[in-house]
C-alpha positions as CSV (number, residue, x, y, z in Angstrom):
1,X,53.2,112.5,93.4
2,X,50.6,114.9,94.0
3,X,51.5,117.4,92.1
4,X,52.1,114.7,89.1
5,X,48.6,114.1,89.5
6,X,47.2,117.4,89.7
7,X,49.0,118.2,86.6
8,X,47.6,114.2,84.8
9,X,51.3,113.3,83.8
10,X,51.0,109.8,85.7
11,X,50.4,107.6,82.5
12,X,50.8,104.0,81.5
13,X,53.4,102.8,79.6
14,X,54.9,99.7,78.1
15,X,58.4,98.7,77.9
16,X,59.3,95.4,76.6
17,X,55.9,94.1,76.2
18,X,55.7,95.1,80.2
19,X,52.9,97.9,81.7
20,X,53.6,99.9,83.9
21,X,53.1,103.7,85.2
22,X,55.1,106.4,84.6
23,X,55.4,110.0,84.0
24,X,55.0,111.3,80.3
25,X,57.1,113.5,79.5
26,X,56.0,117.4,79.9
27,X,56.5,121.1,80.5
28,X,54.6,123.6,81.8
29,X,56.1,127.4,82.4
30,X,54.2,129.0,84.6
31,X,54.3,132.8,85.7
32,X,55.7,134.4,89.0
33,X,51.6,134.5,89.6
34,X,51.3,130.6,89.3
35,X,49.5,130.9,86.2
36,X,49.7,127.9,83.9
37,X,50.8,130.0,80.7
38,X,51.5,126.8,78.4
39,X,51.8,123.2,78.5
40,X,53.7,121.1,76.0
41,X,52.9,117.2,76.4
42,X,54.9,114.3,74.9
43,X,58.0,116.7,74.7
44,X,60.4,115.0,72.5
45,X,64.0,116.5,73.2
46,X,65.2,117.6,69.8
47,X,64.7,121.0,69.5
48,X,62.5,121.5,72.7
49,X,64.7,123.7,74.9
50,X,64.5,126.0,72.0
51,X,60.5,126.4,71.5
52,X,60.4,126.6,76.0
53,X,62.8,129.7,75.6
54,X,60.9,131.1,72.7
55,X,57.7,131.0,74.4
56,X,59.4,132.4,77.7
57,X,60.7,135.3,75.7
58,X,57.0,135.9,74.3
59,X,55.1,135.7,77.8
């Protein structure tokens, strides 16, 4: 939980007319130094895996 927090993905959502908290959906690649090199937020799944590998290839 902390590190959901540290990185703000704890959000609130609704499902079925019912709030609640959750996590949003994210990635973040970070470097063998522990640098935060990009963040993607909202991911939708289509096509995803694809633009992660791309920008892991370009880092």
């Amino acid at each position: 939980e902390k590190l959901c927090r540290q990185f703000d993905v704890i959000k609130e959502k609704m499902l079925y007319g019912r709030k609640f908290m959750g996590i949003e959906r994210s990635t973040f690649l970070i470097d063998a130094k522990g640098k935060l090199r990009q963040e993607w937020r909202k991911v939708k799944v289509k096509g995803h895996a694809a633009e992660v590998l791309a920008a892991v290839k370009n880092c």
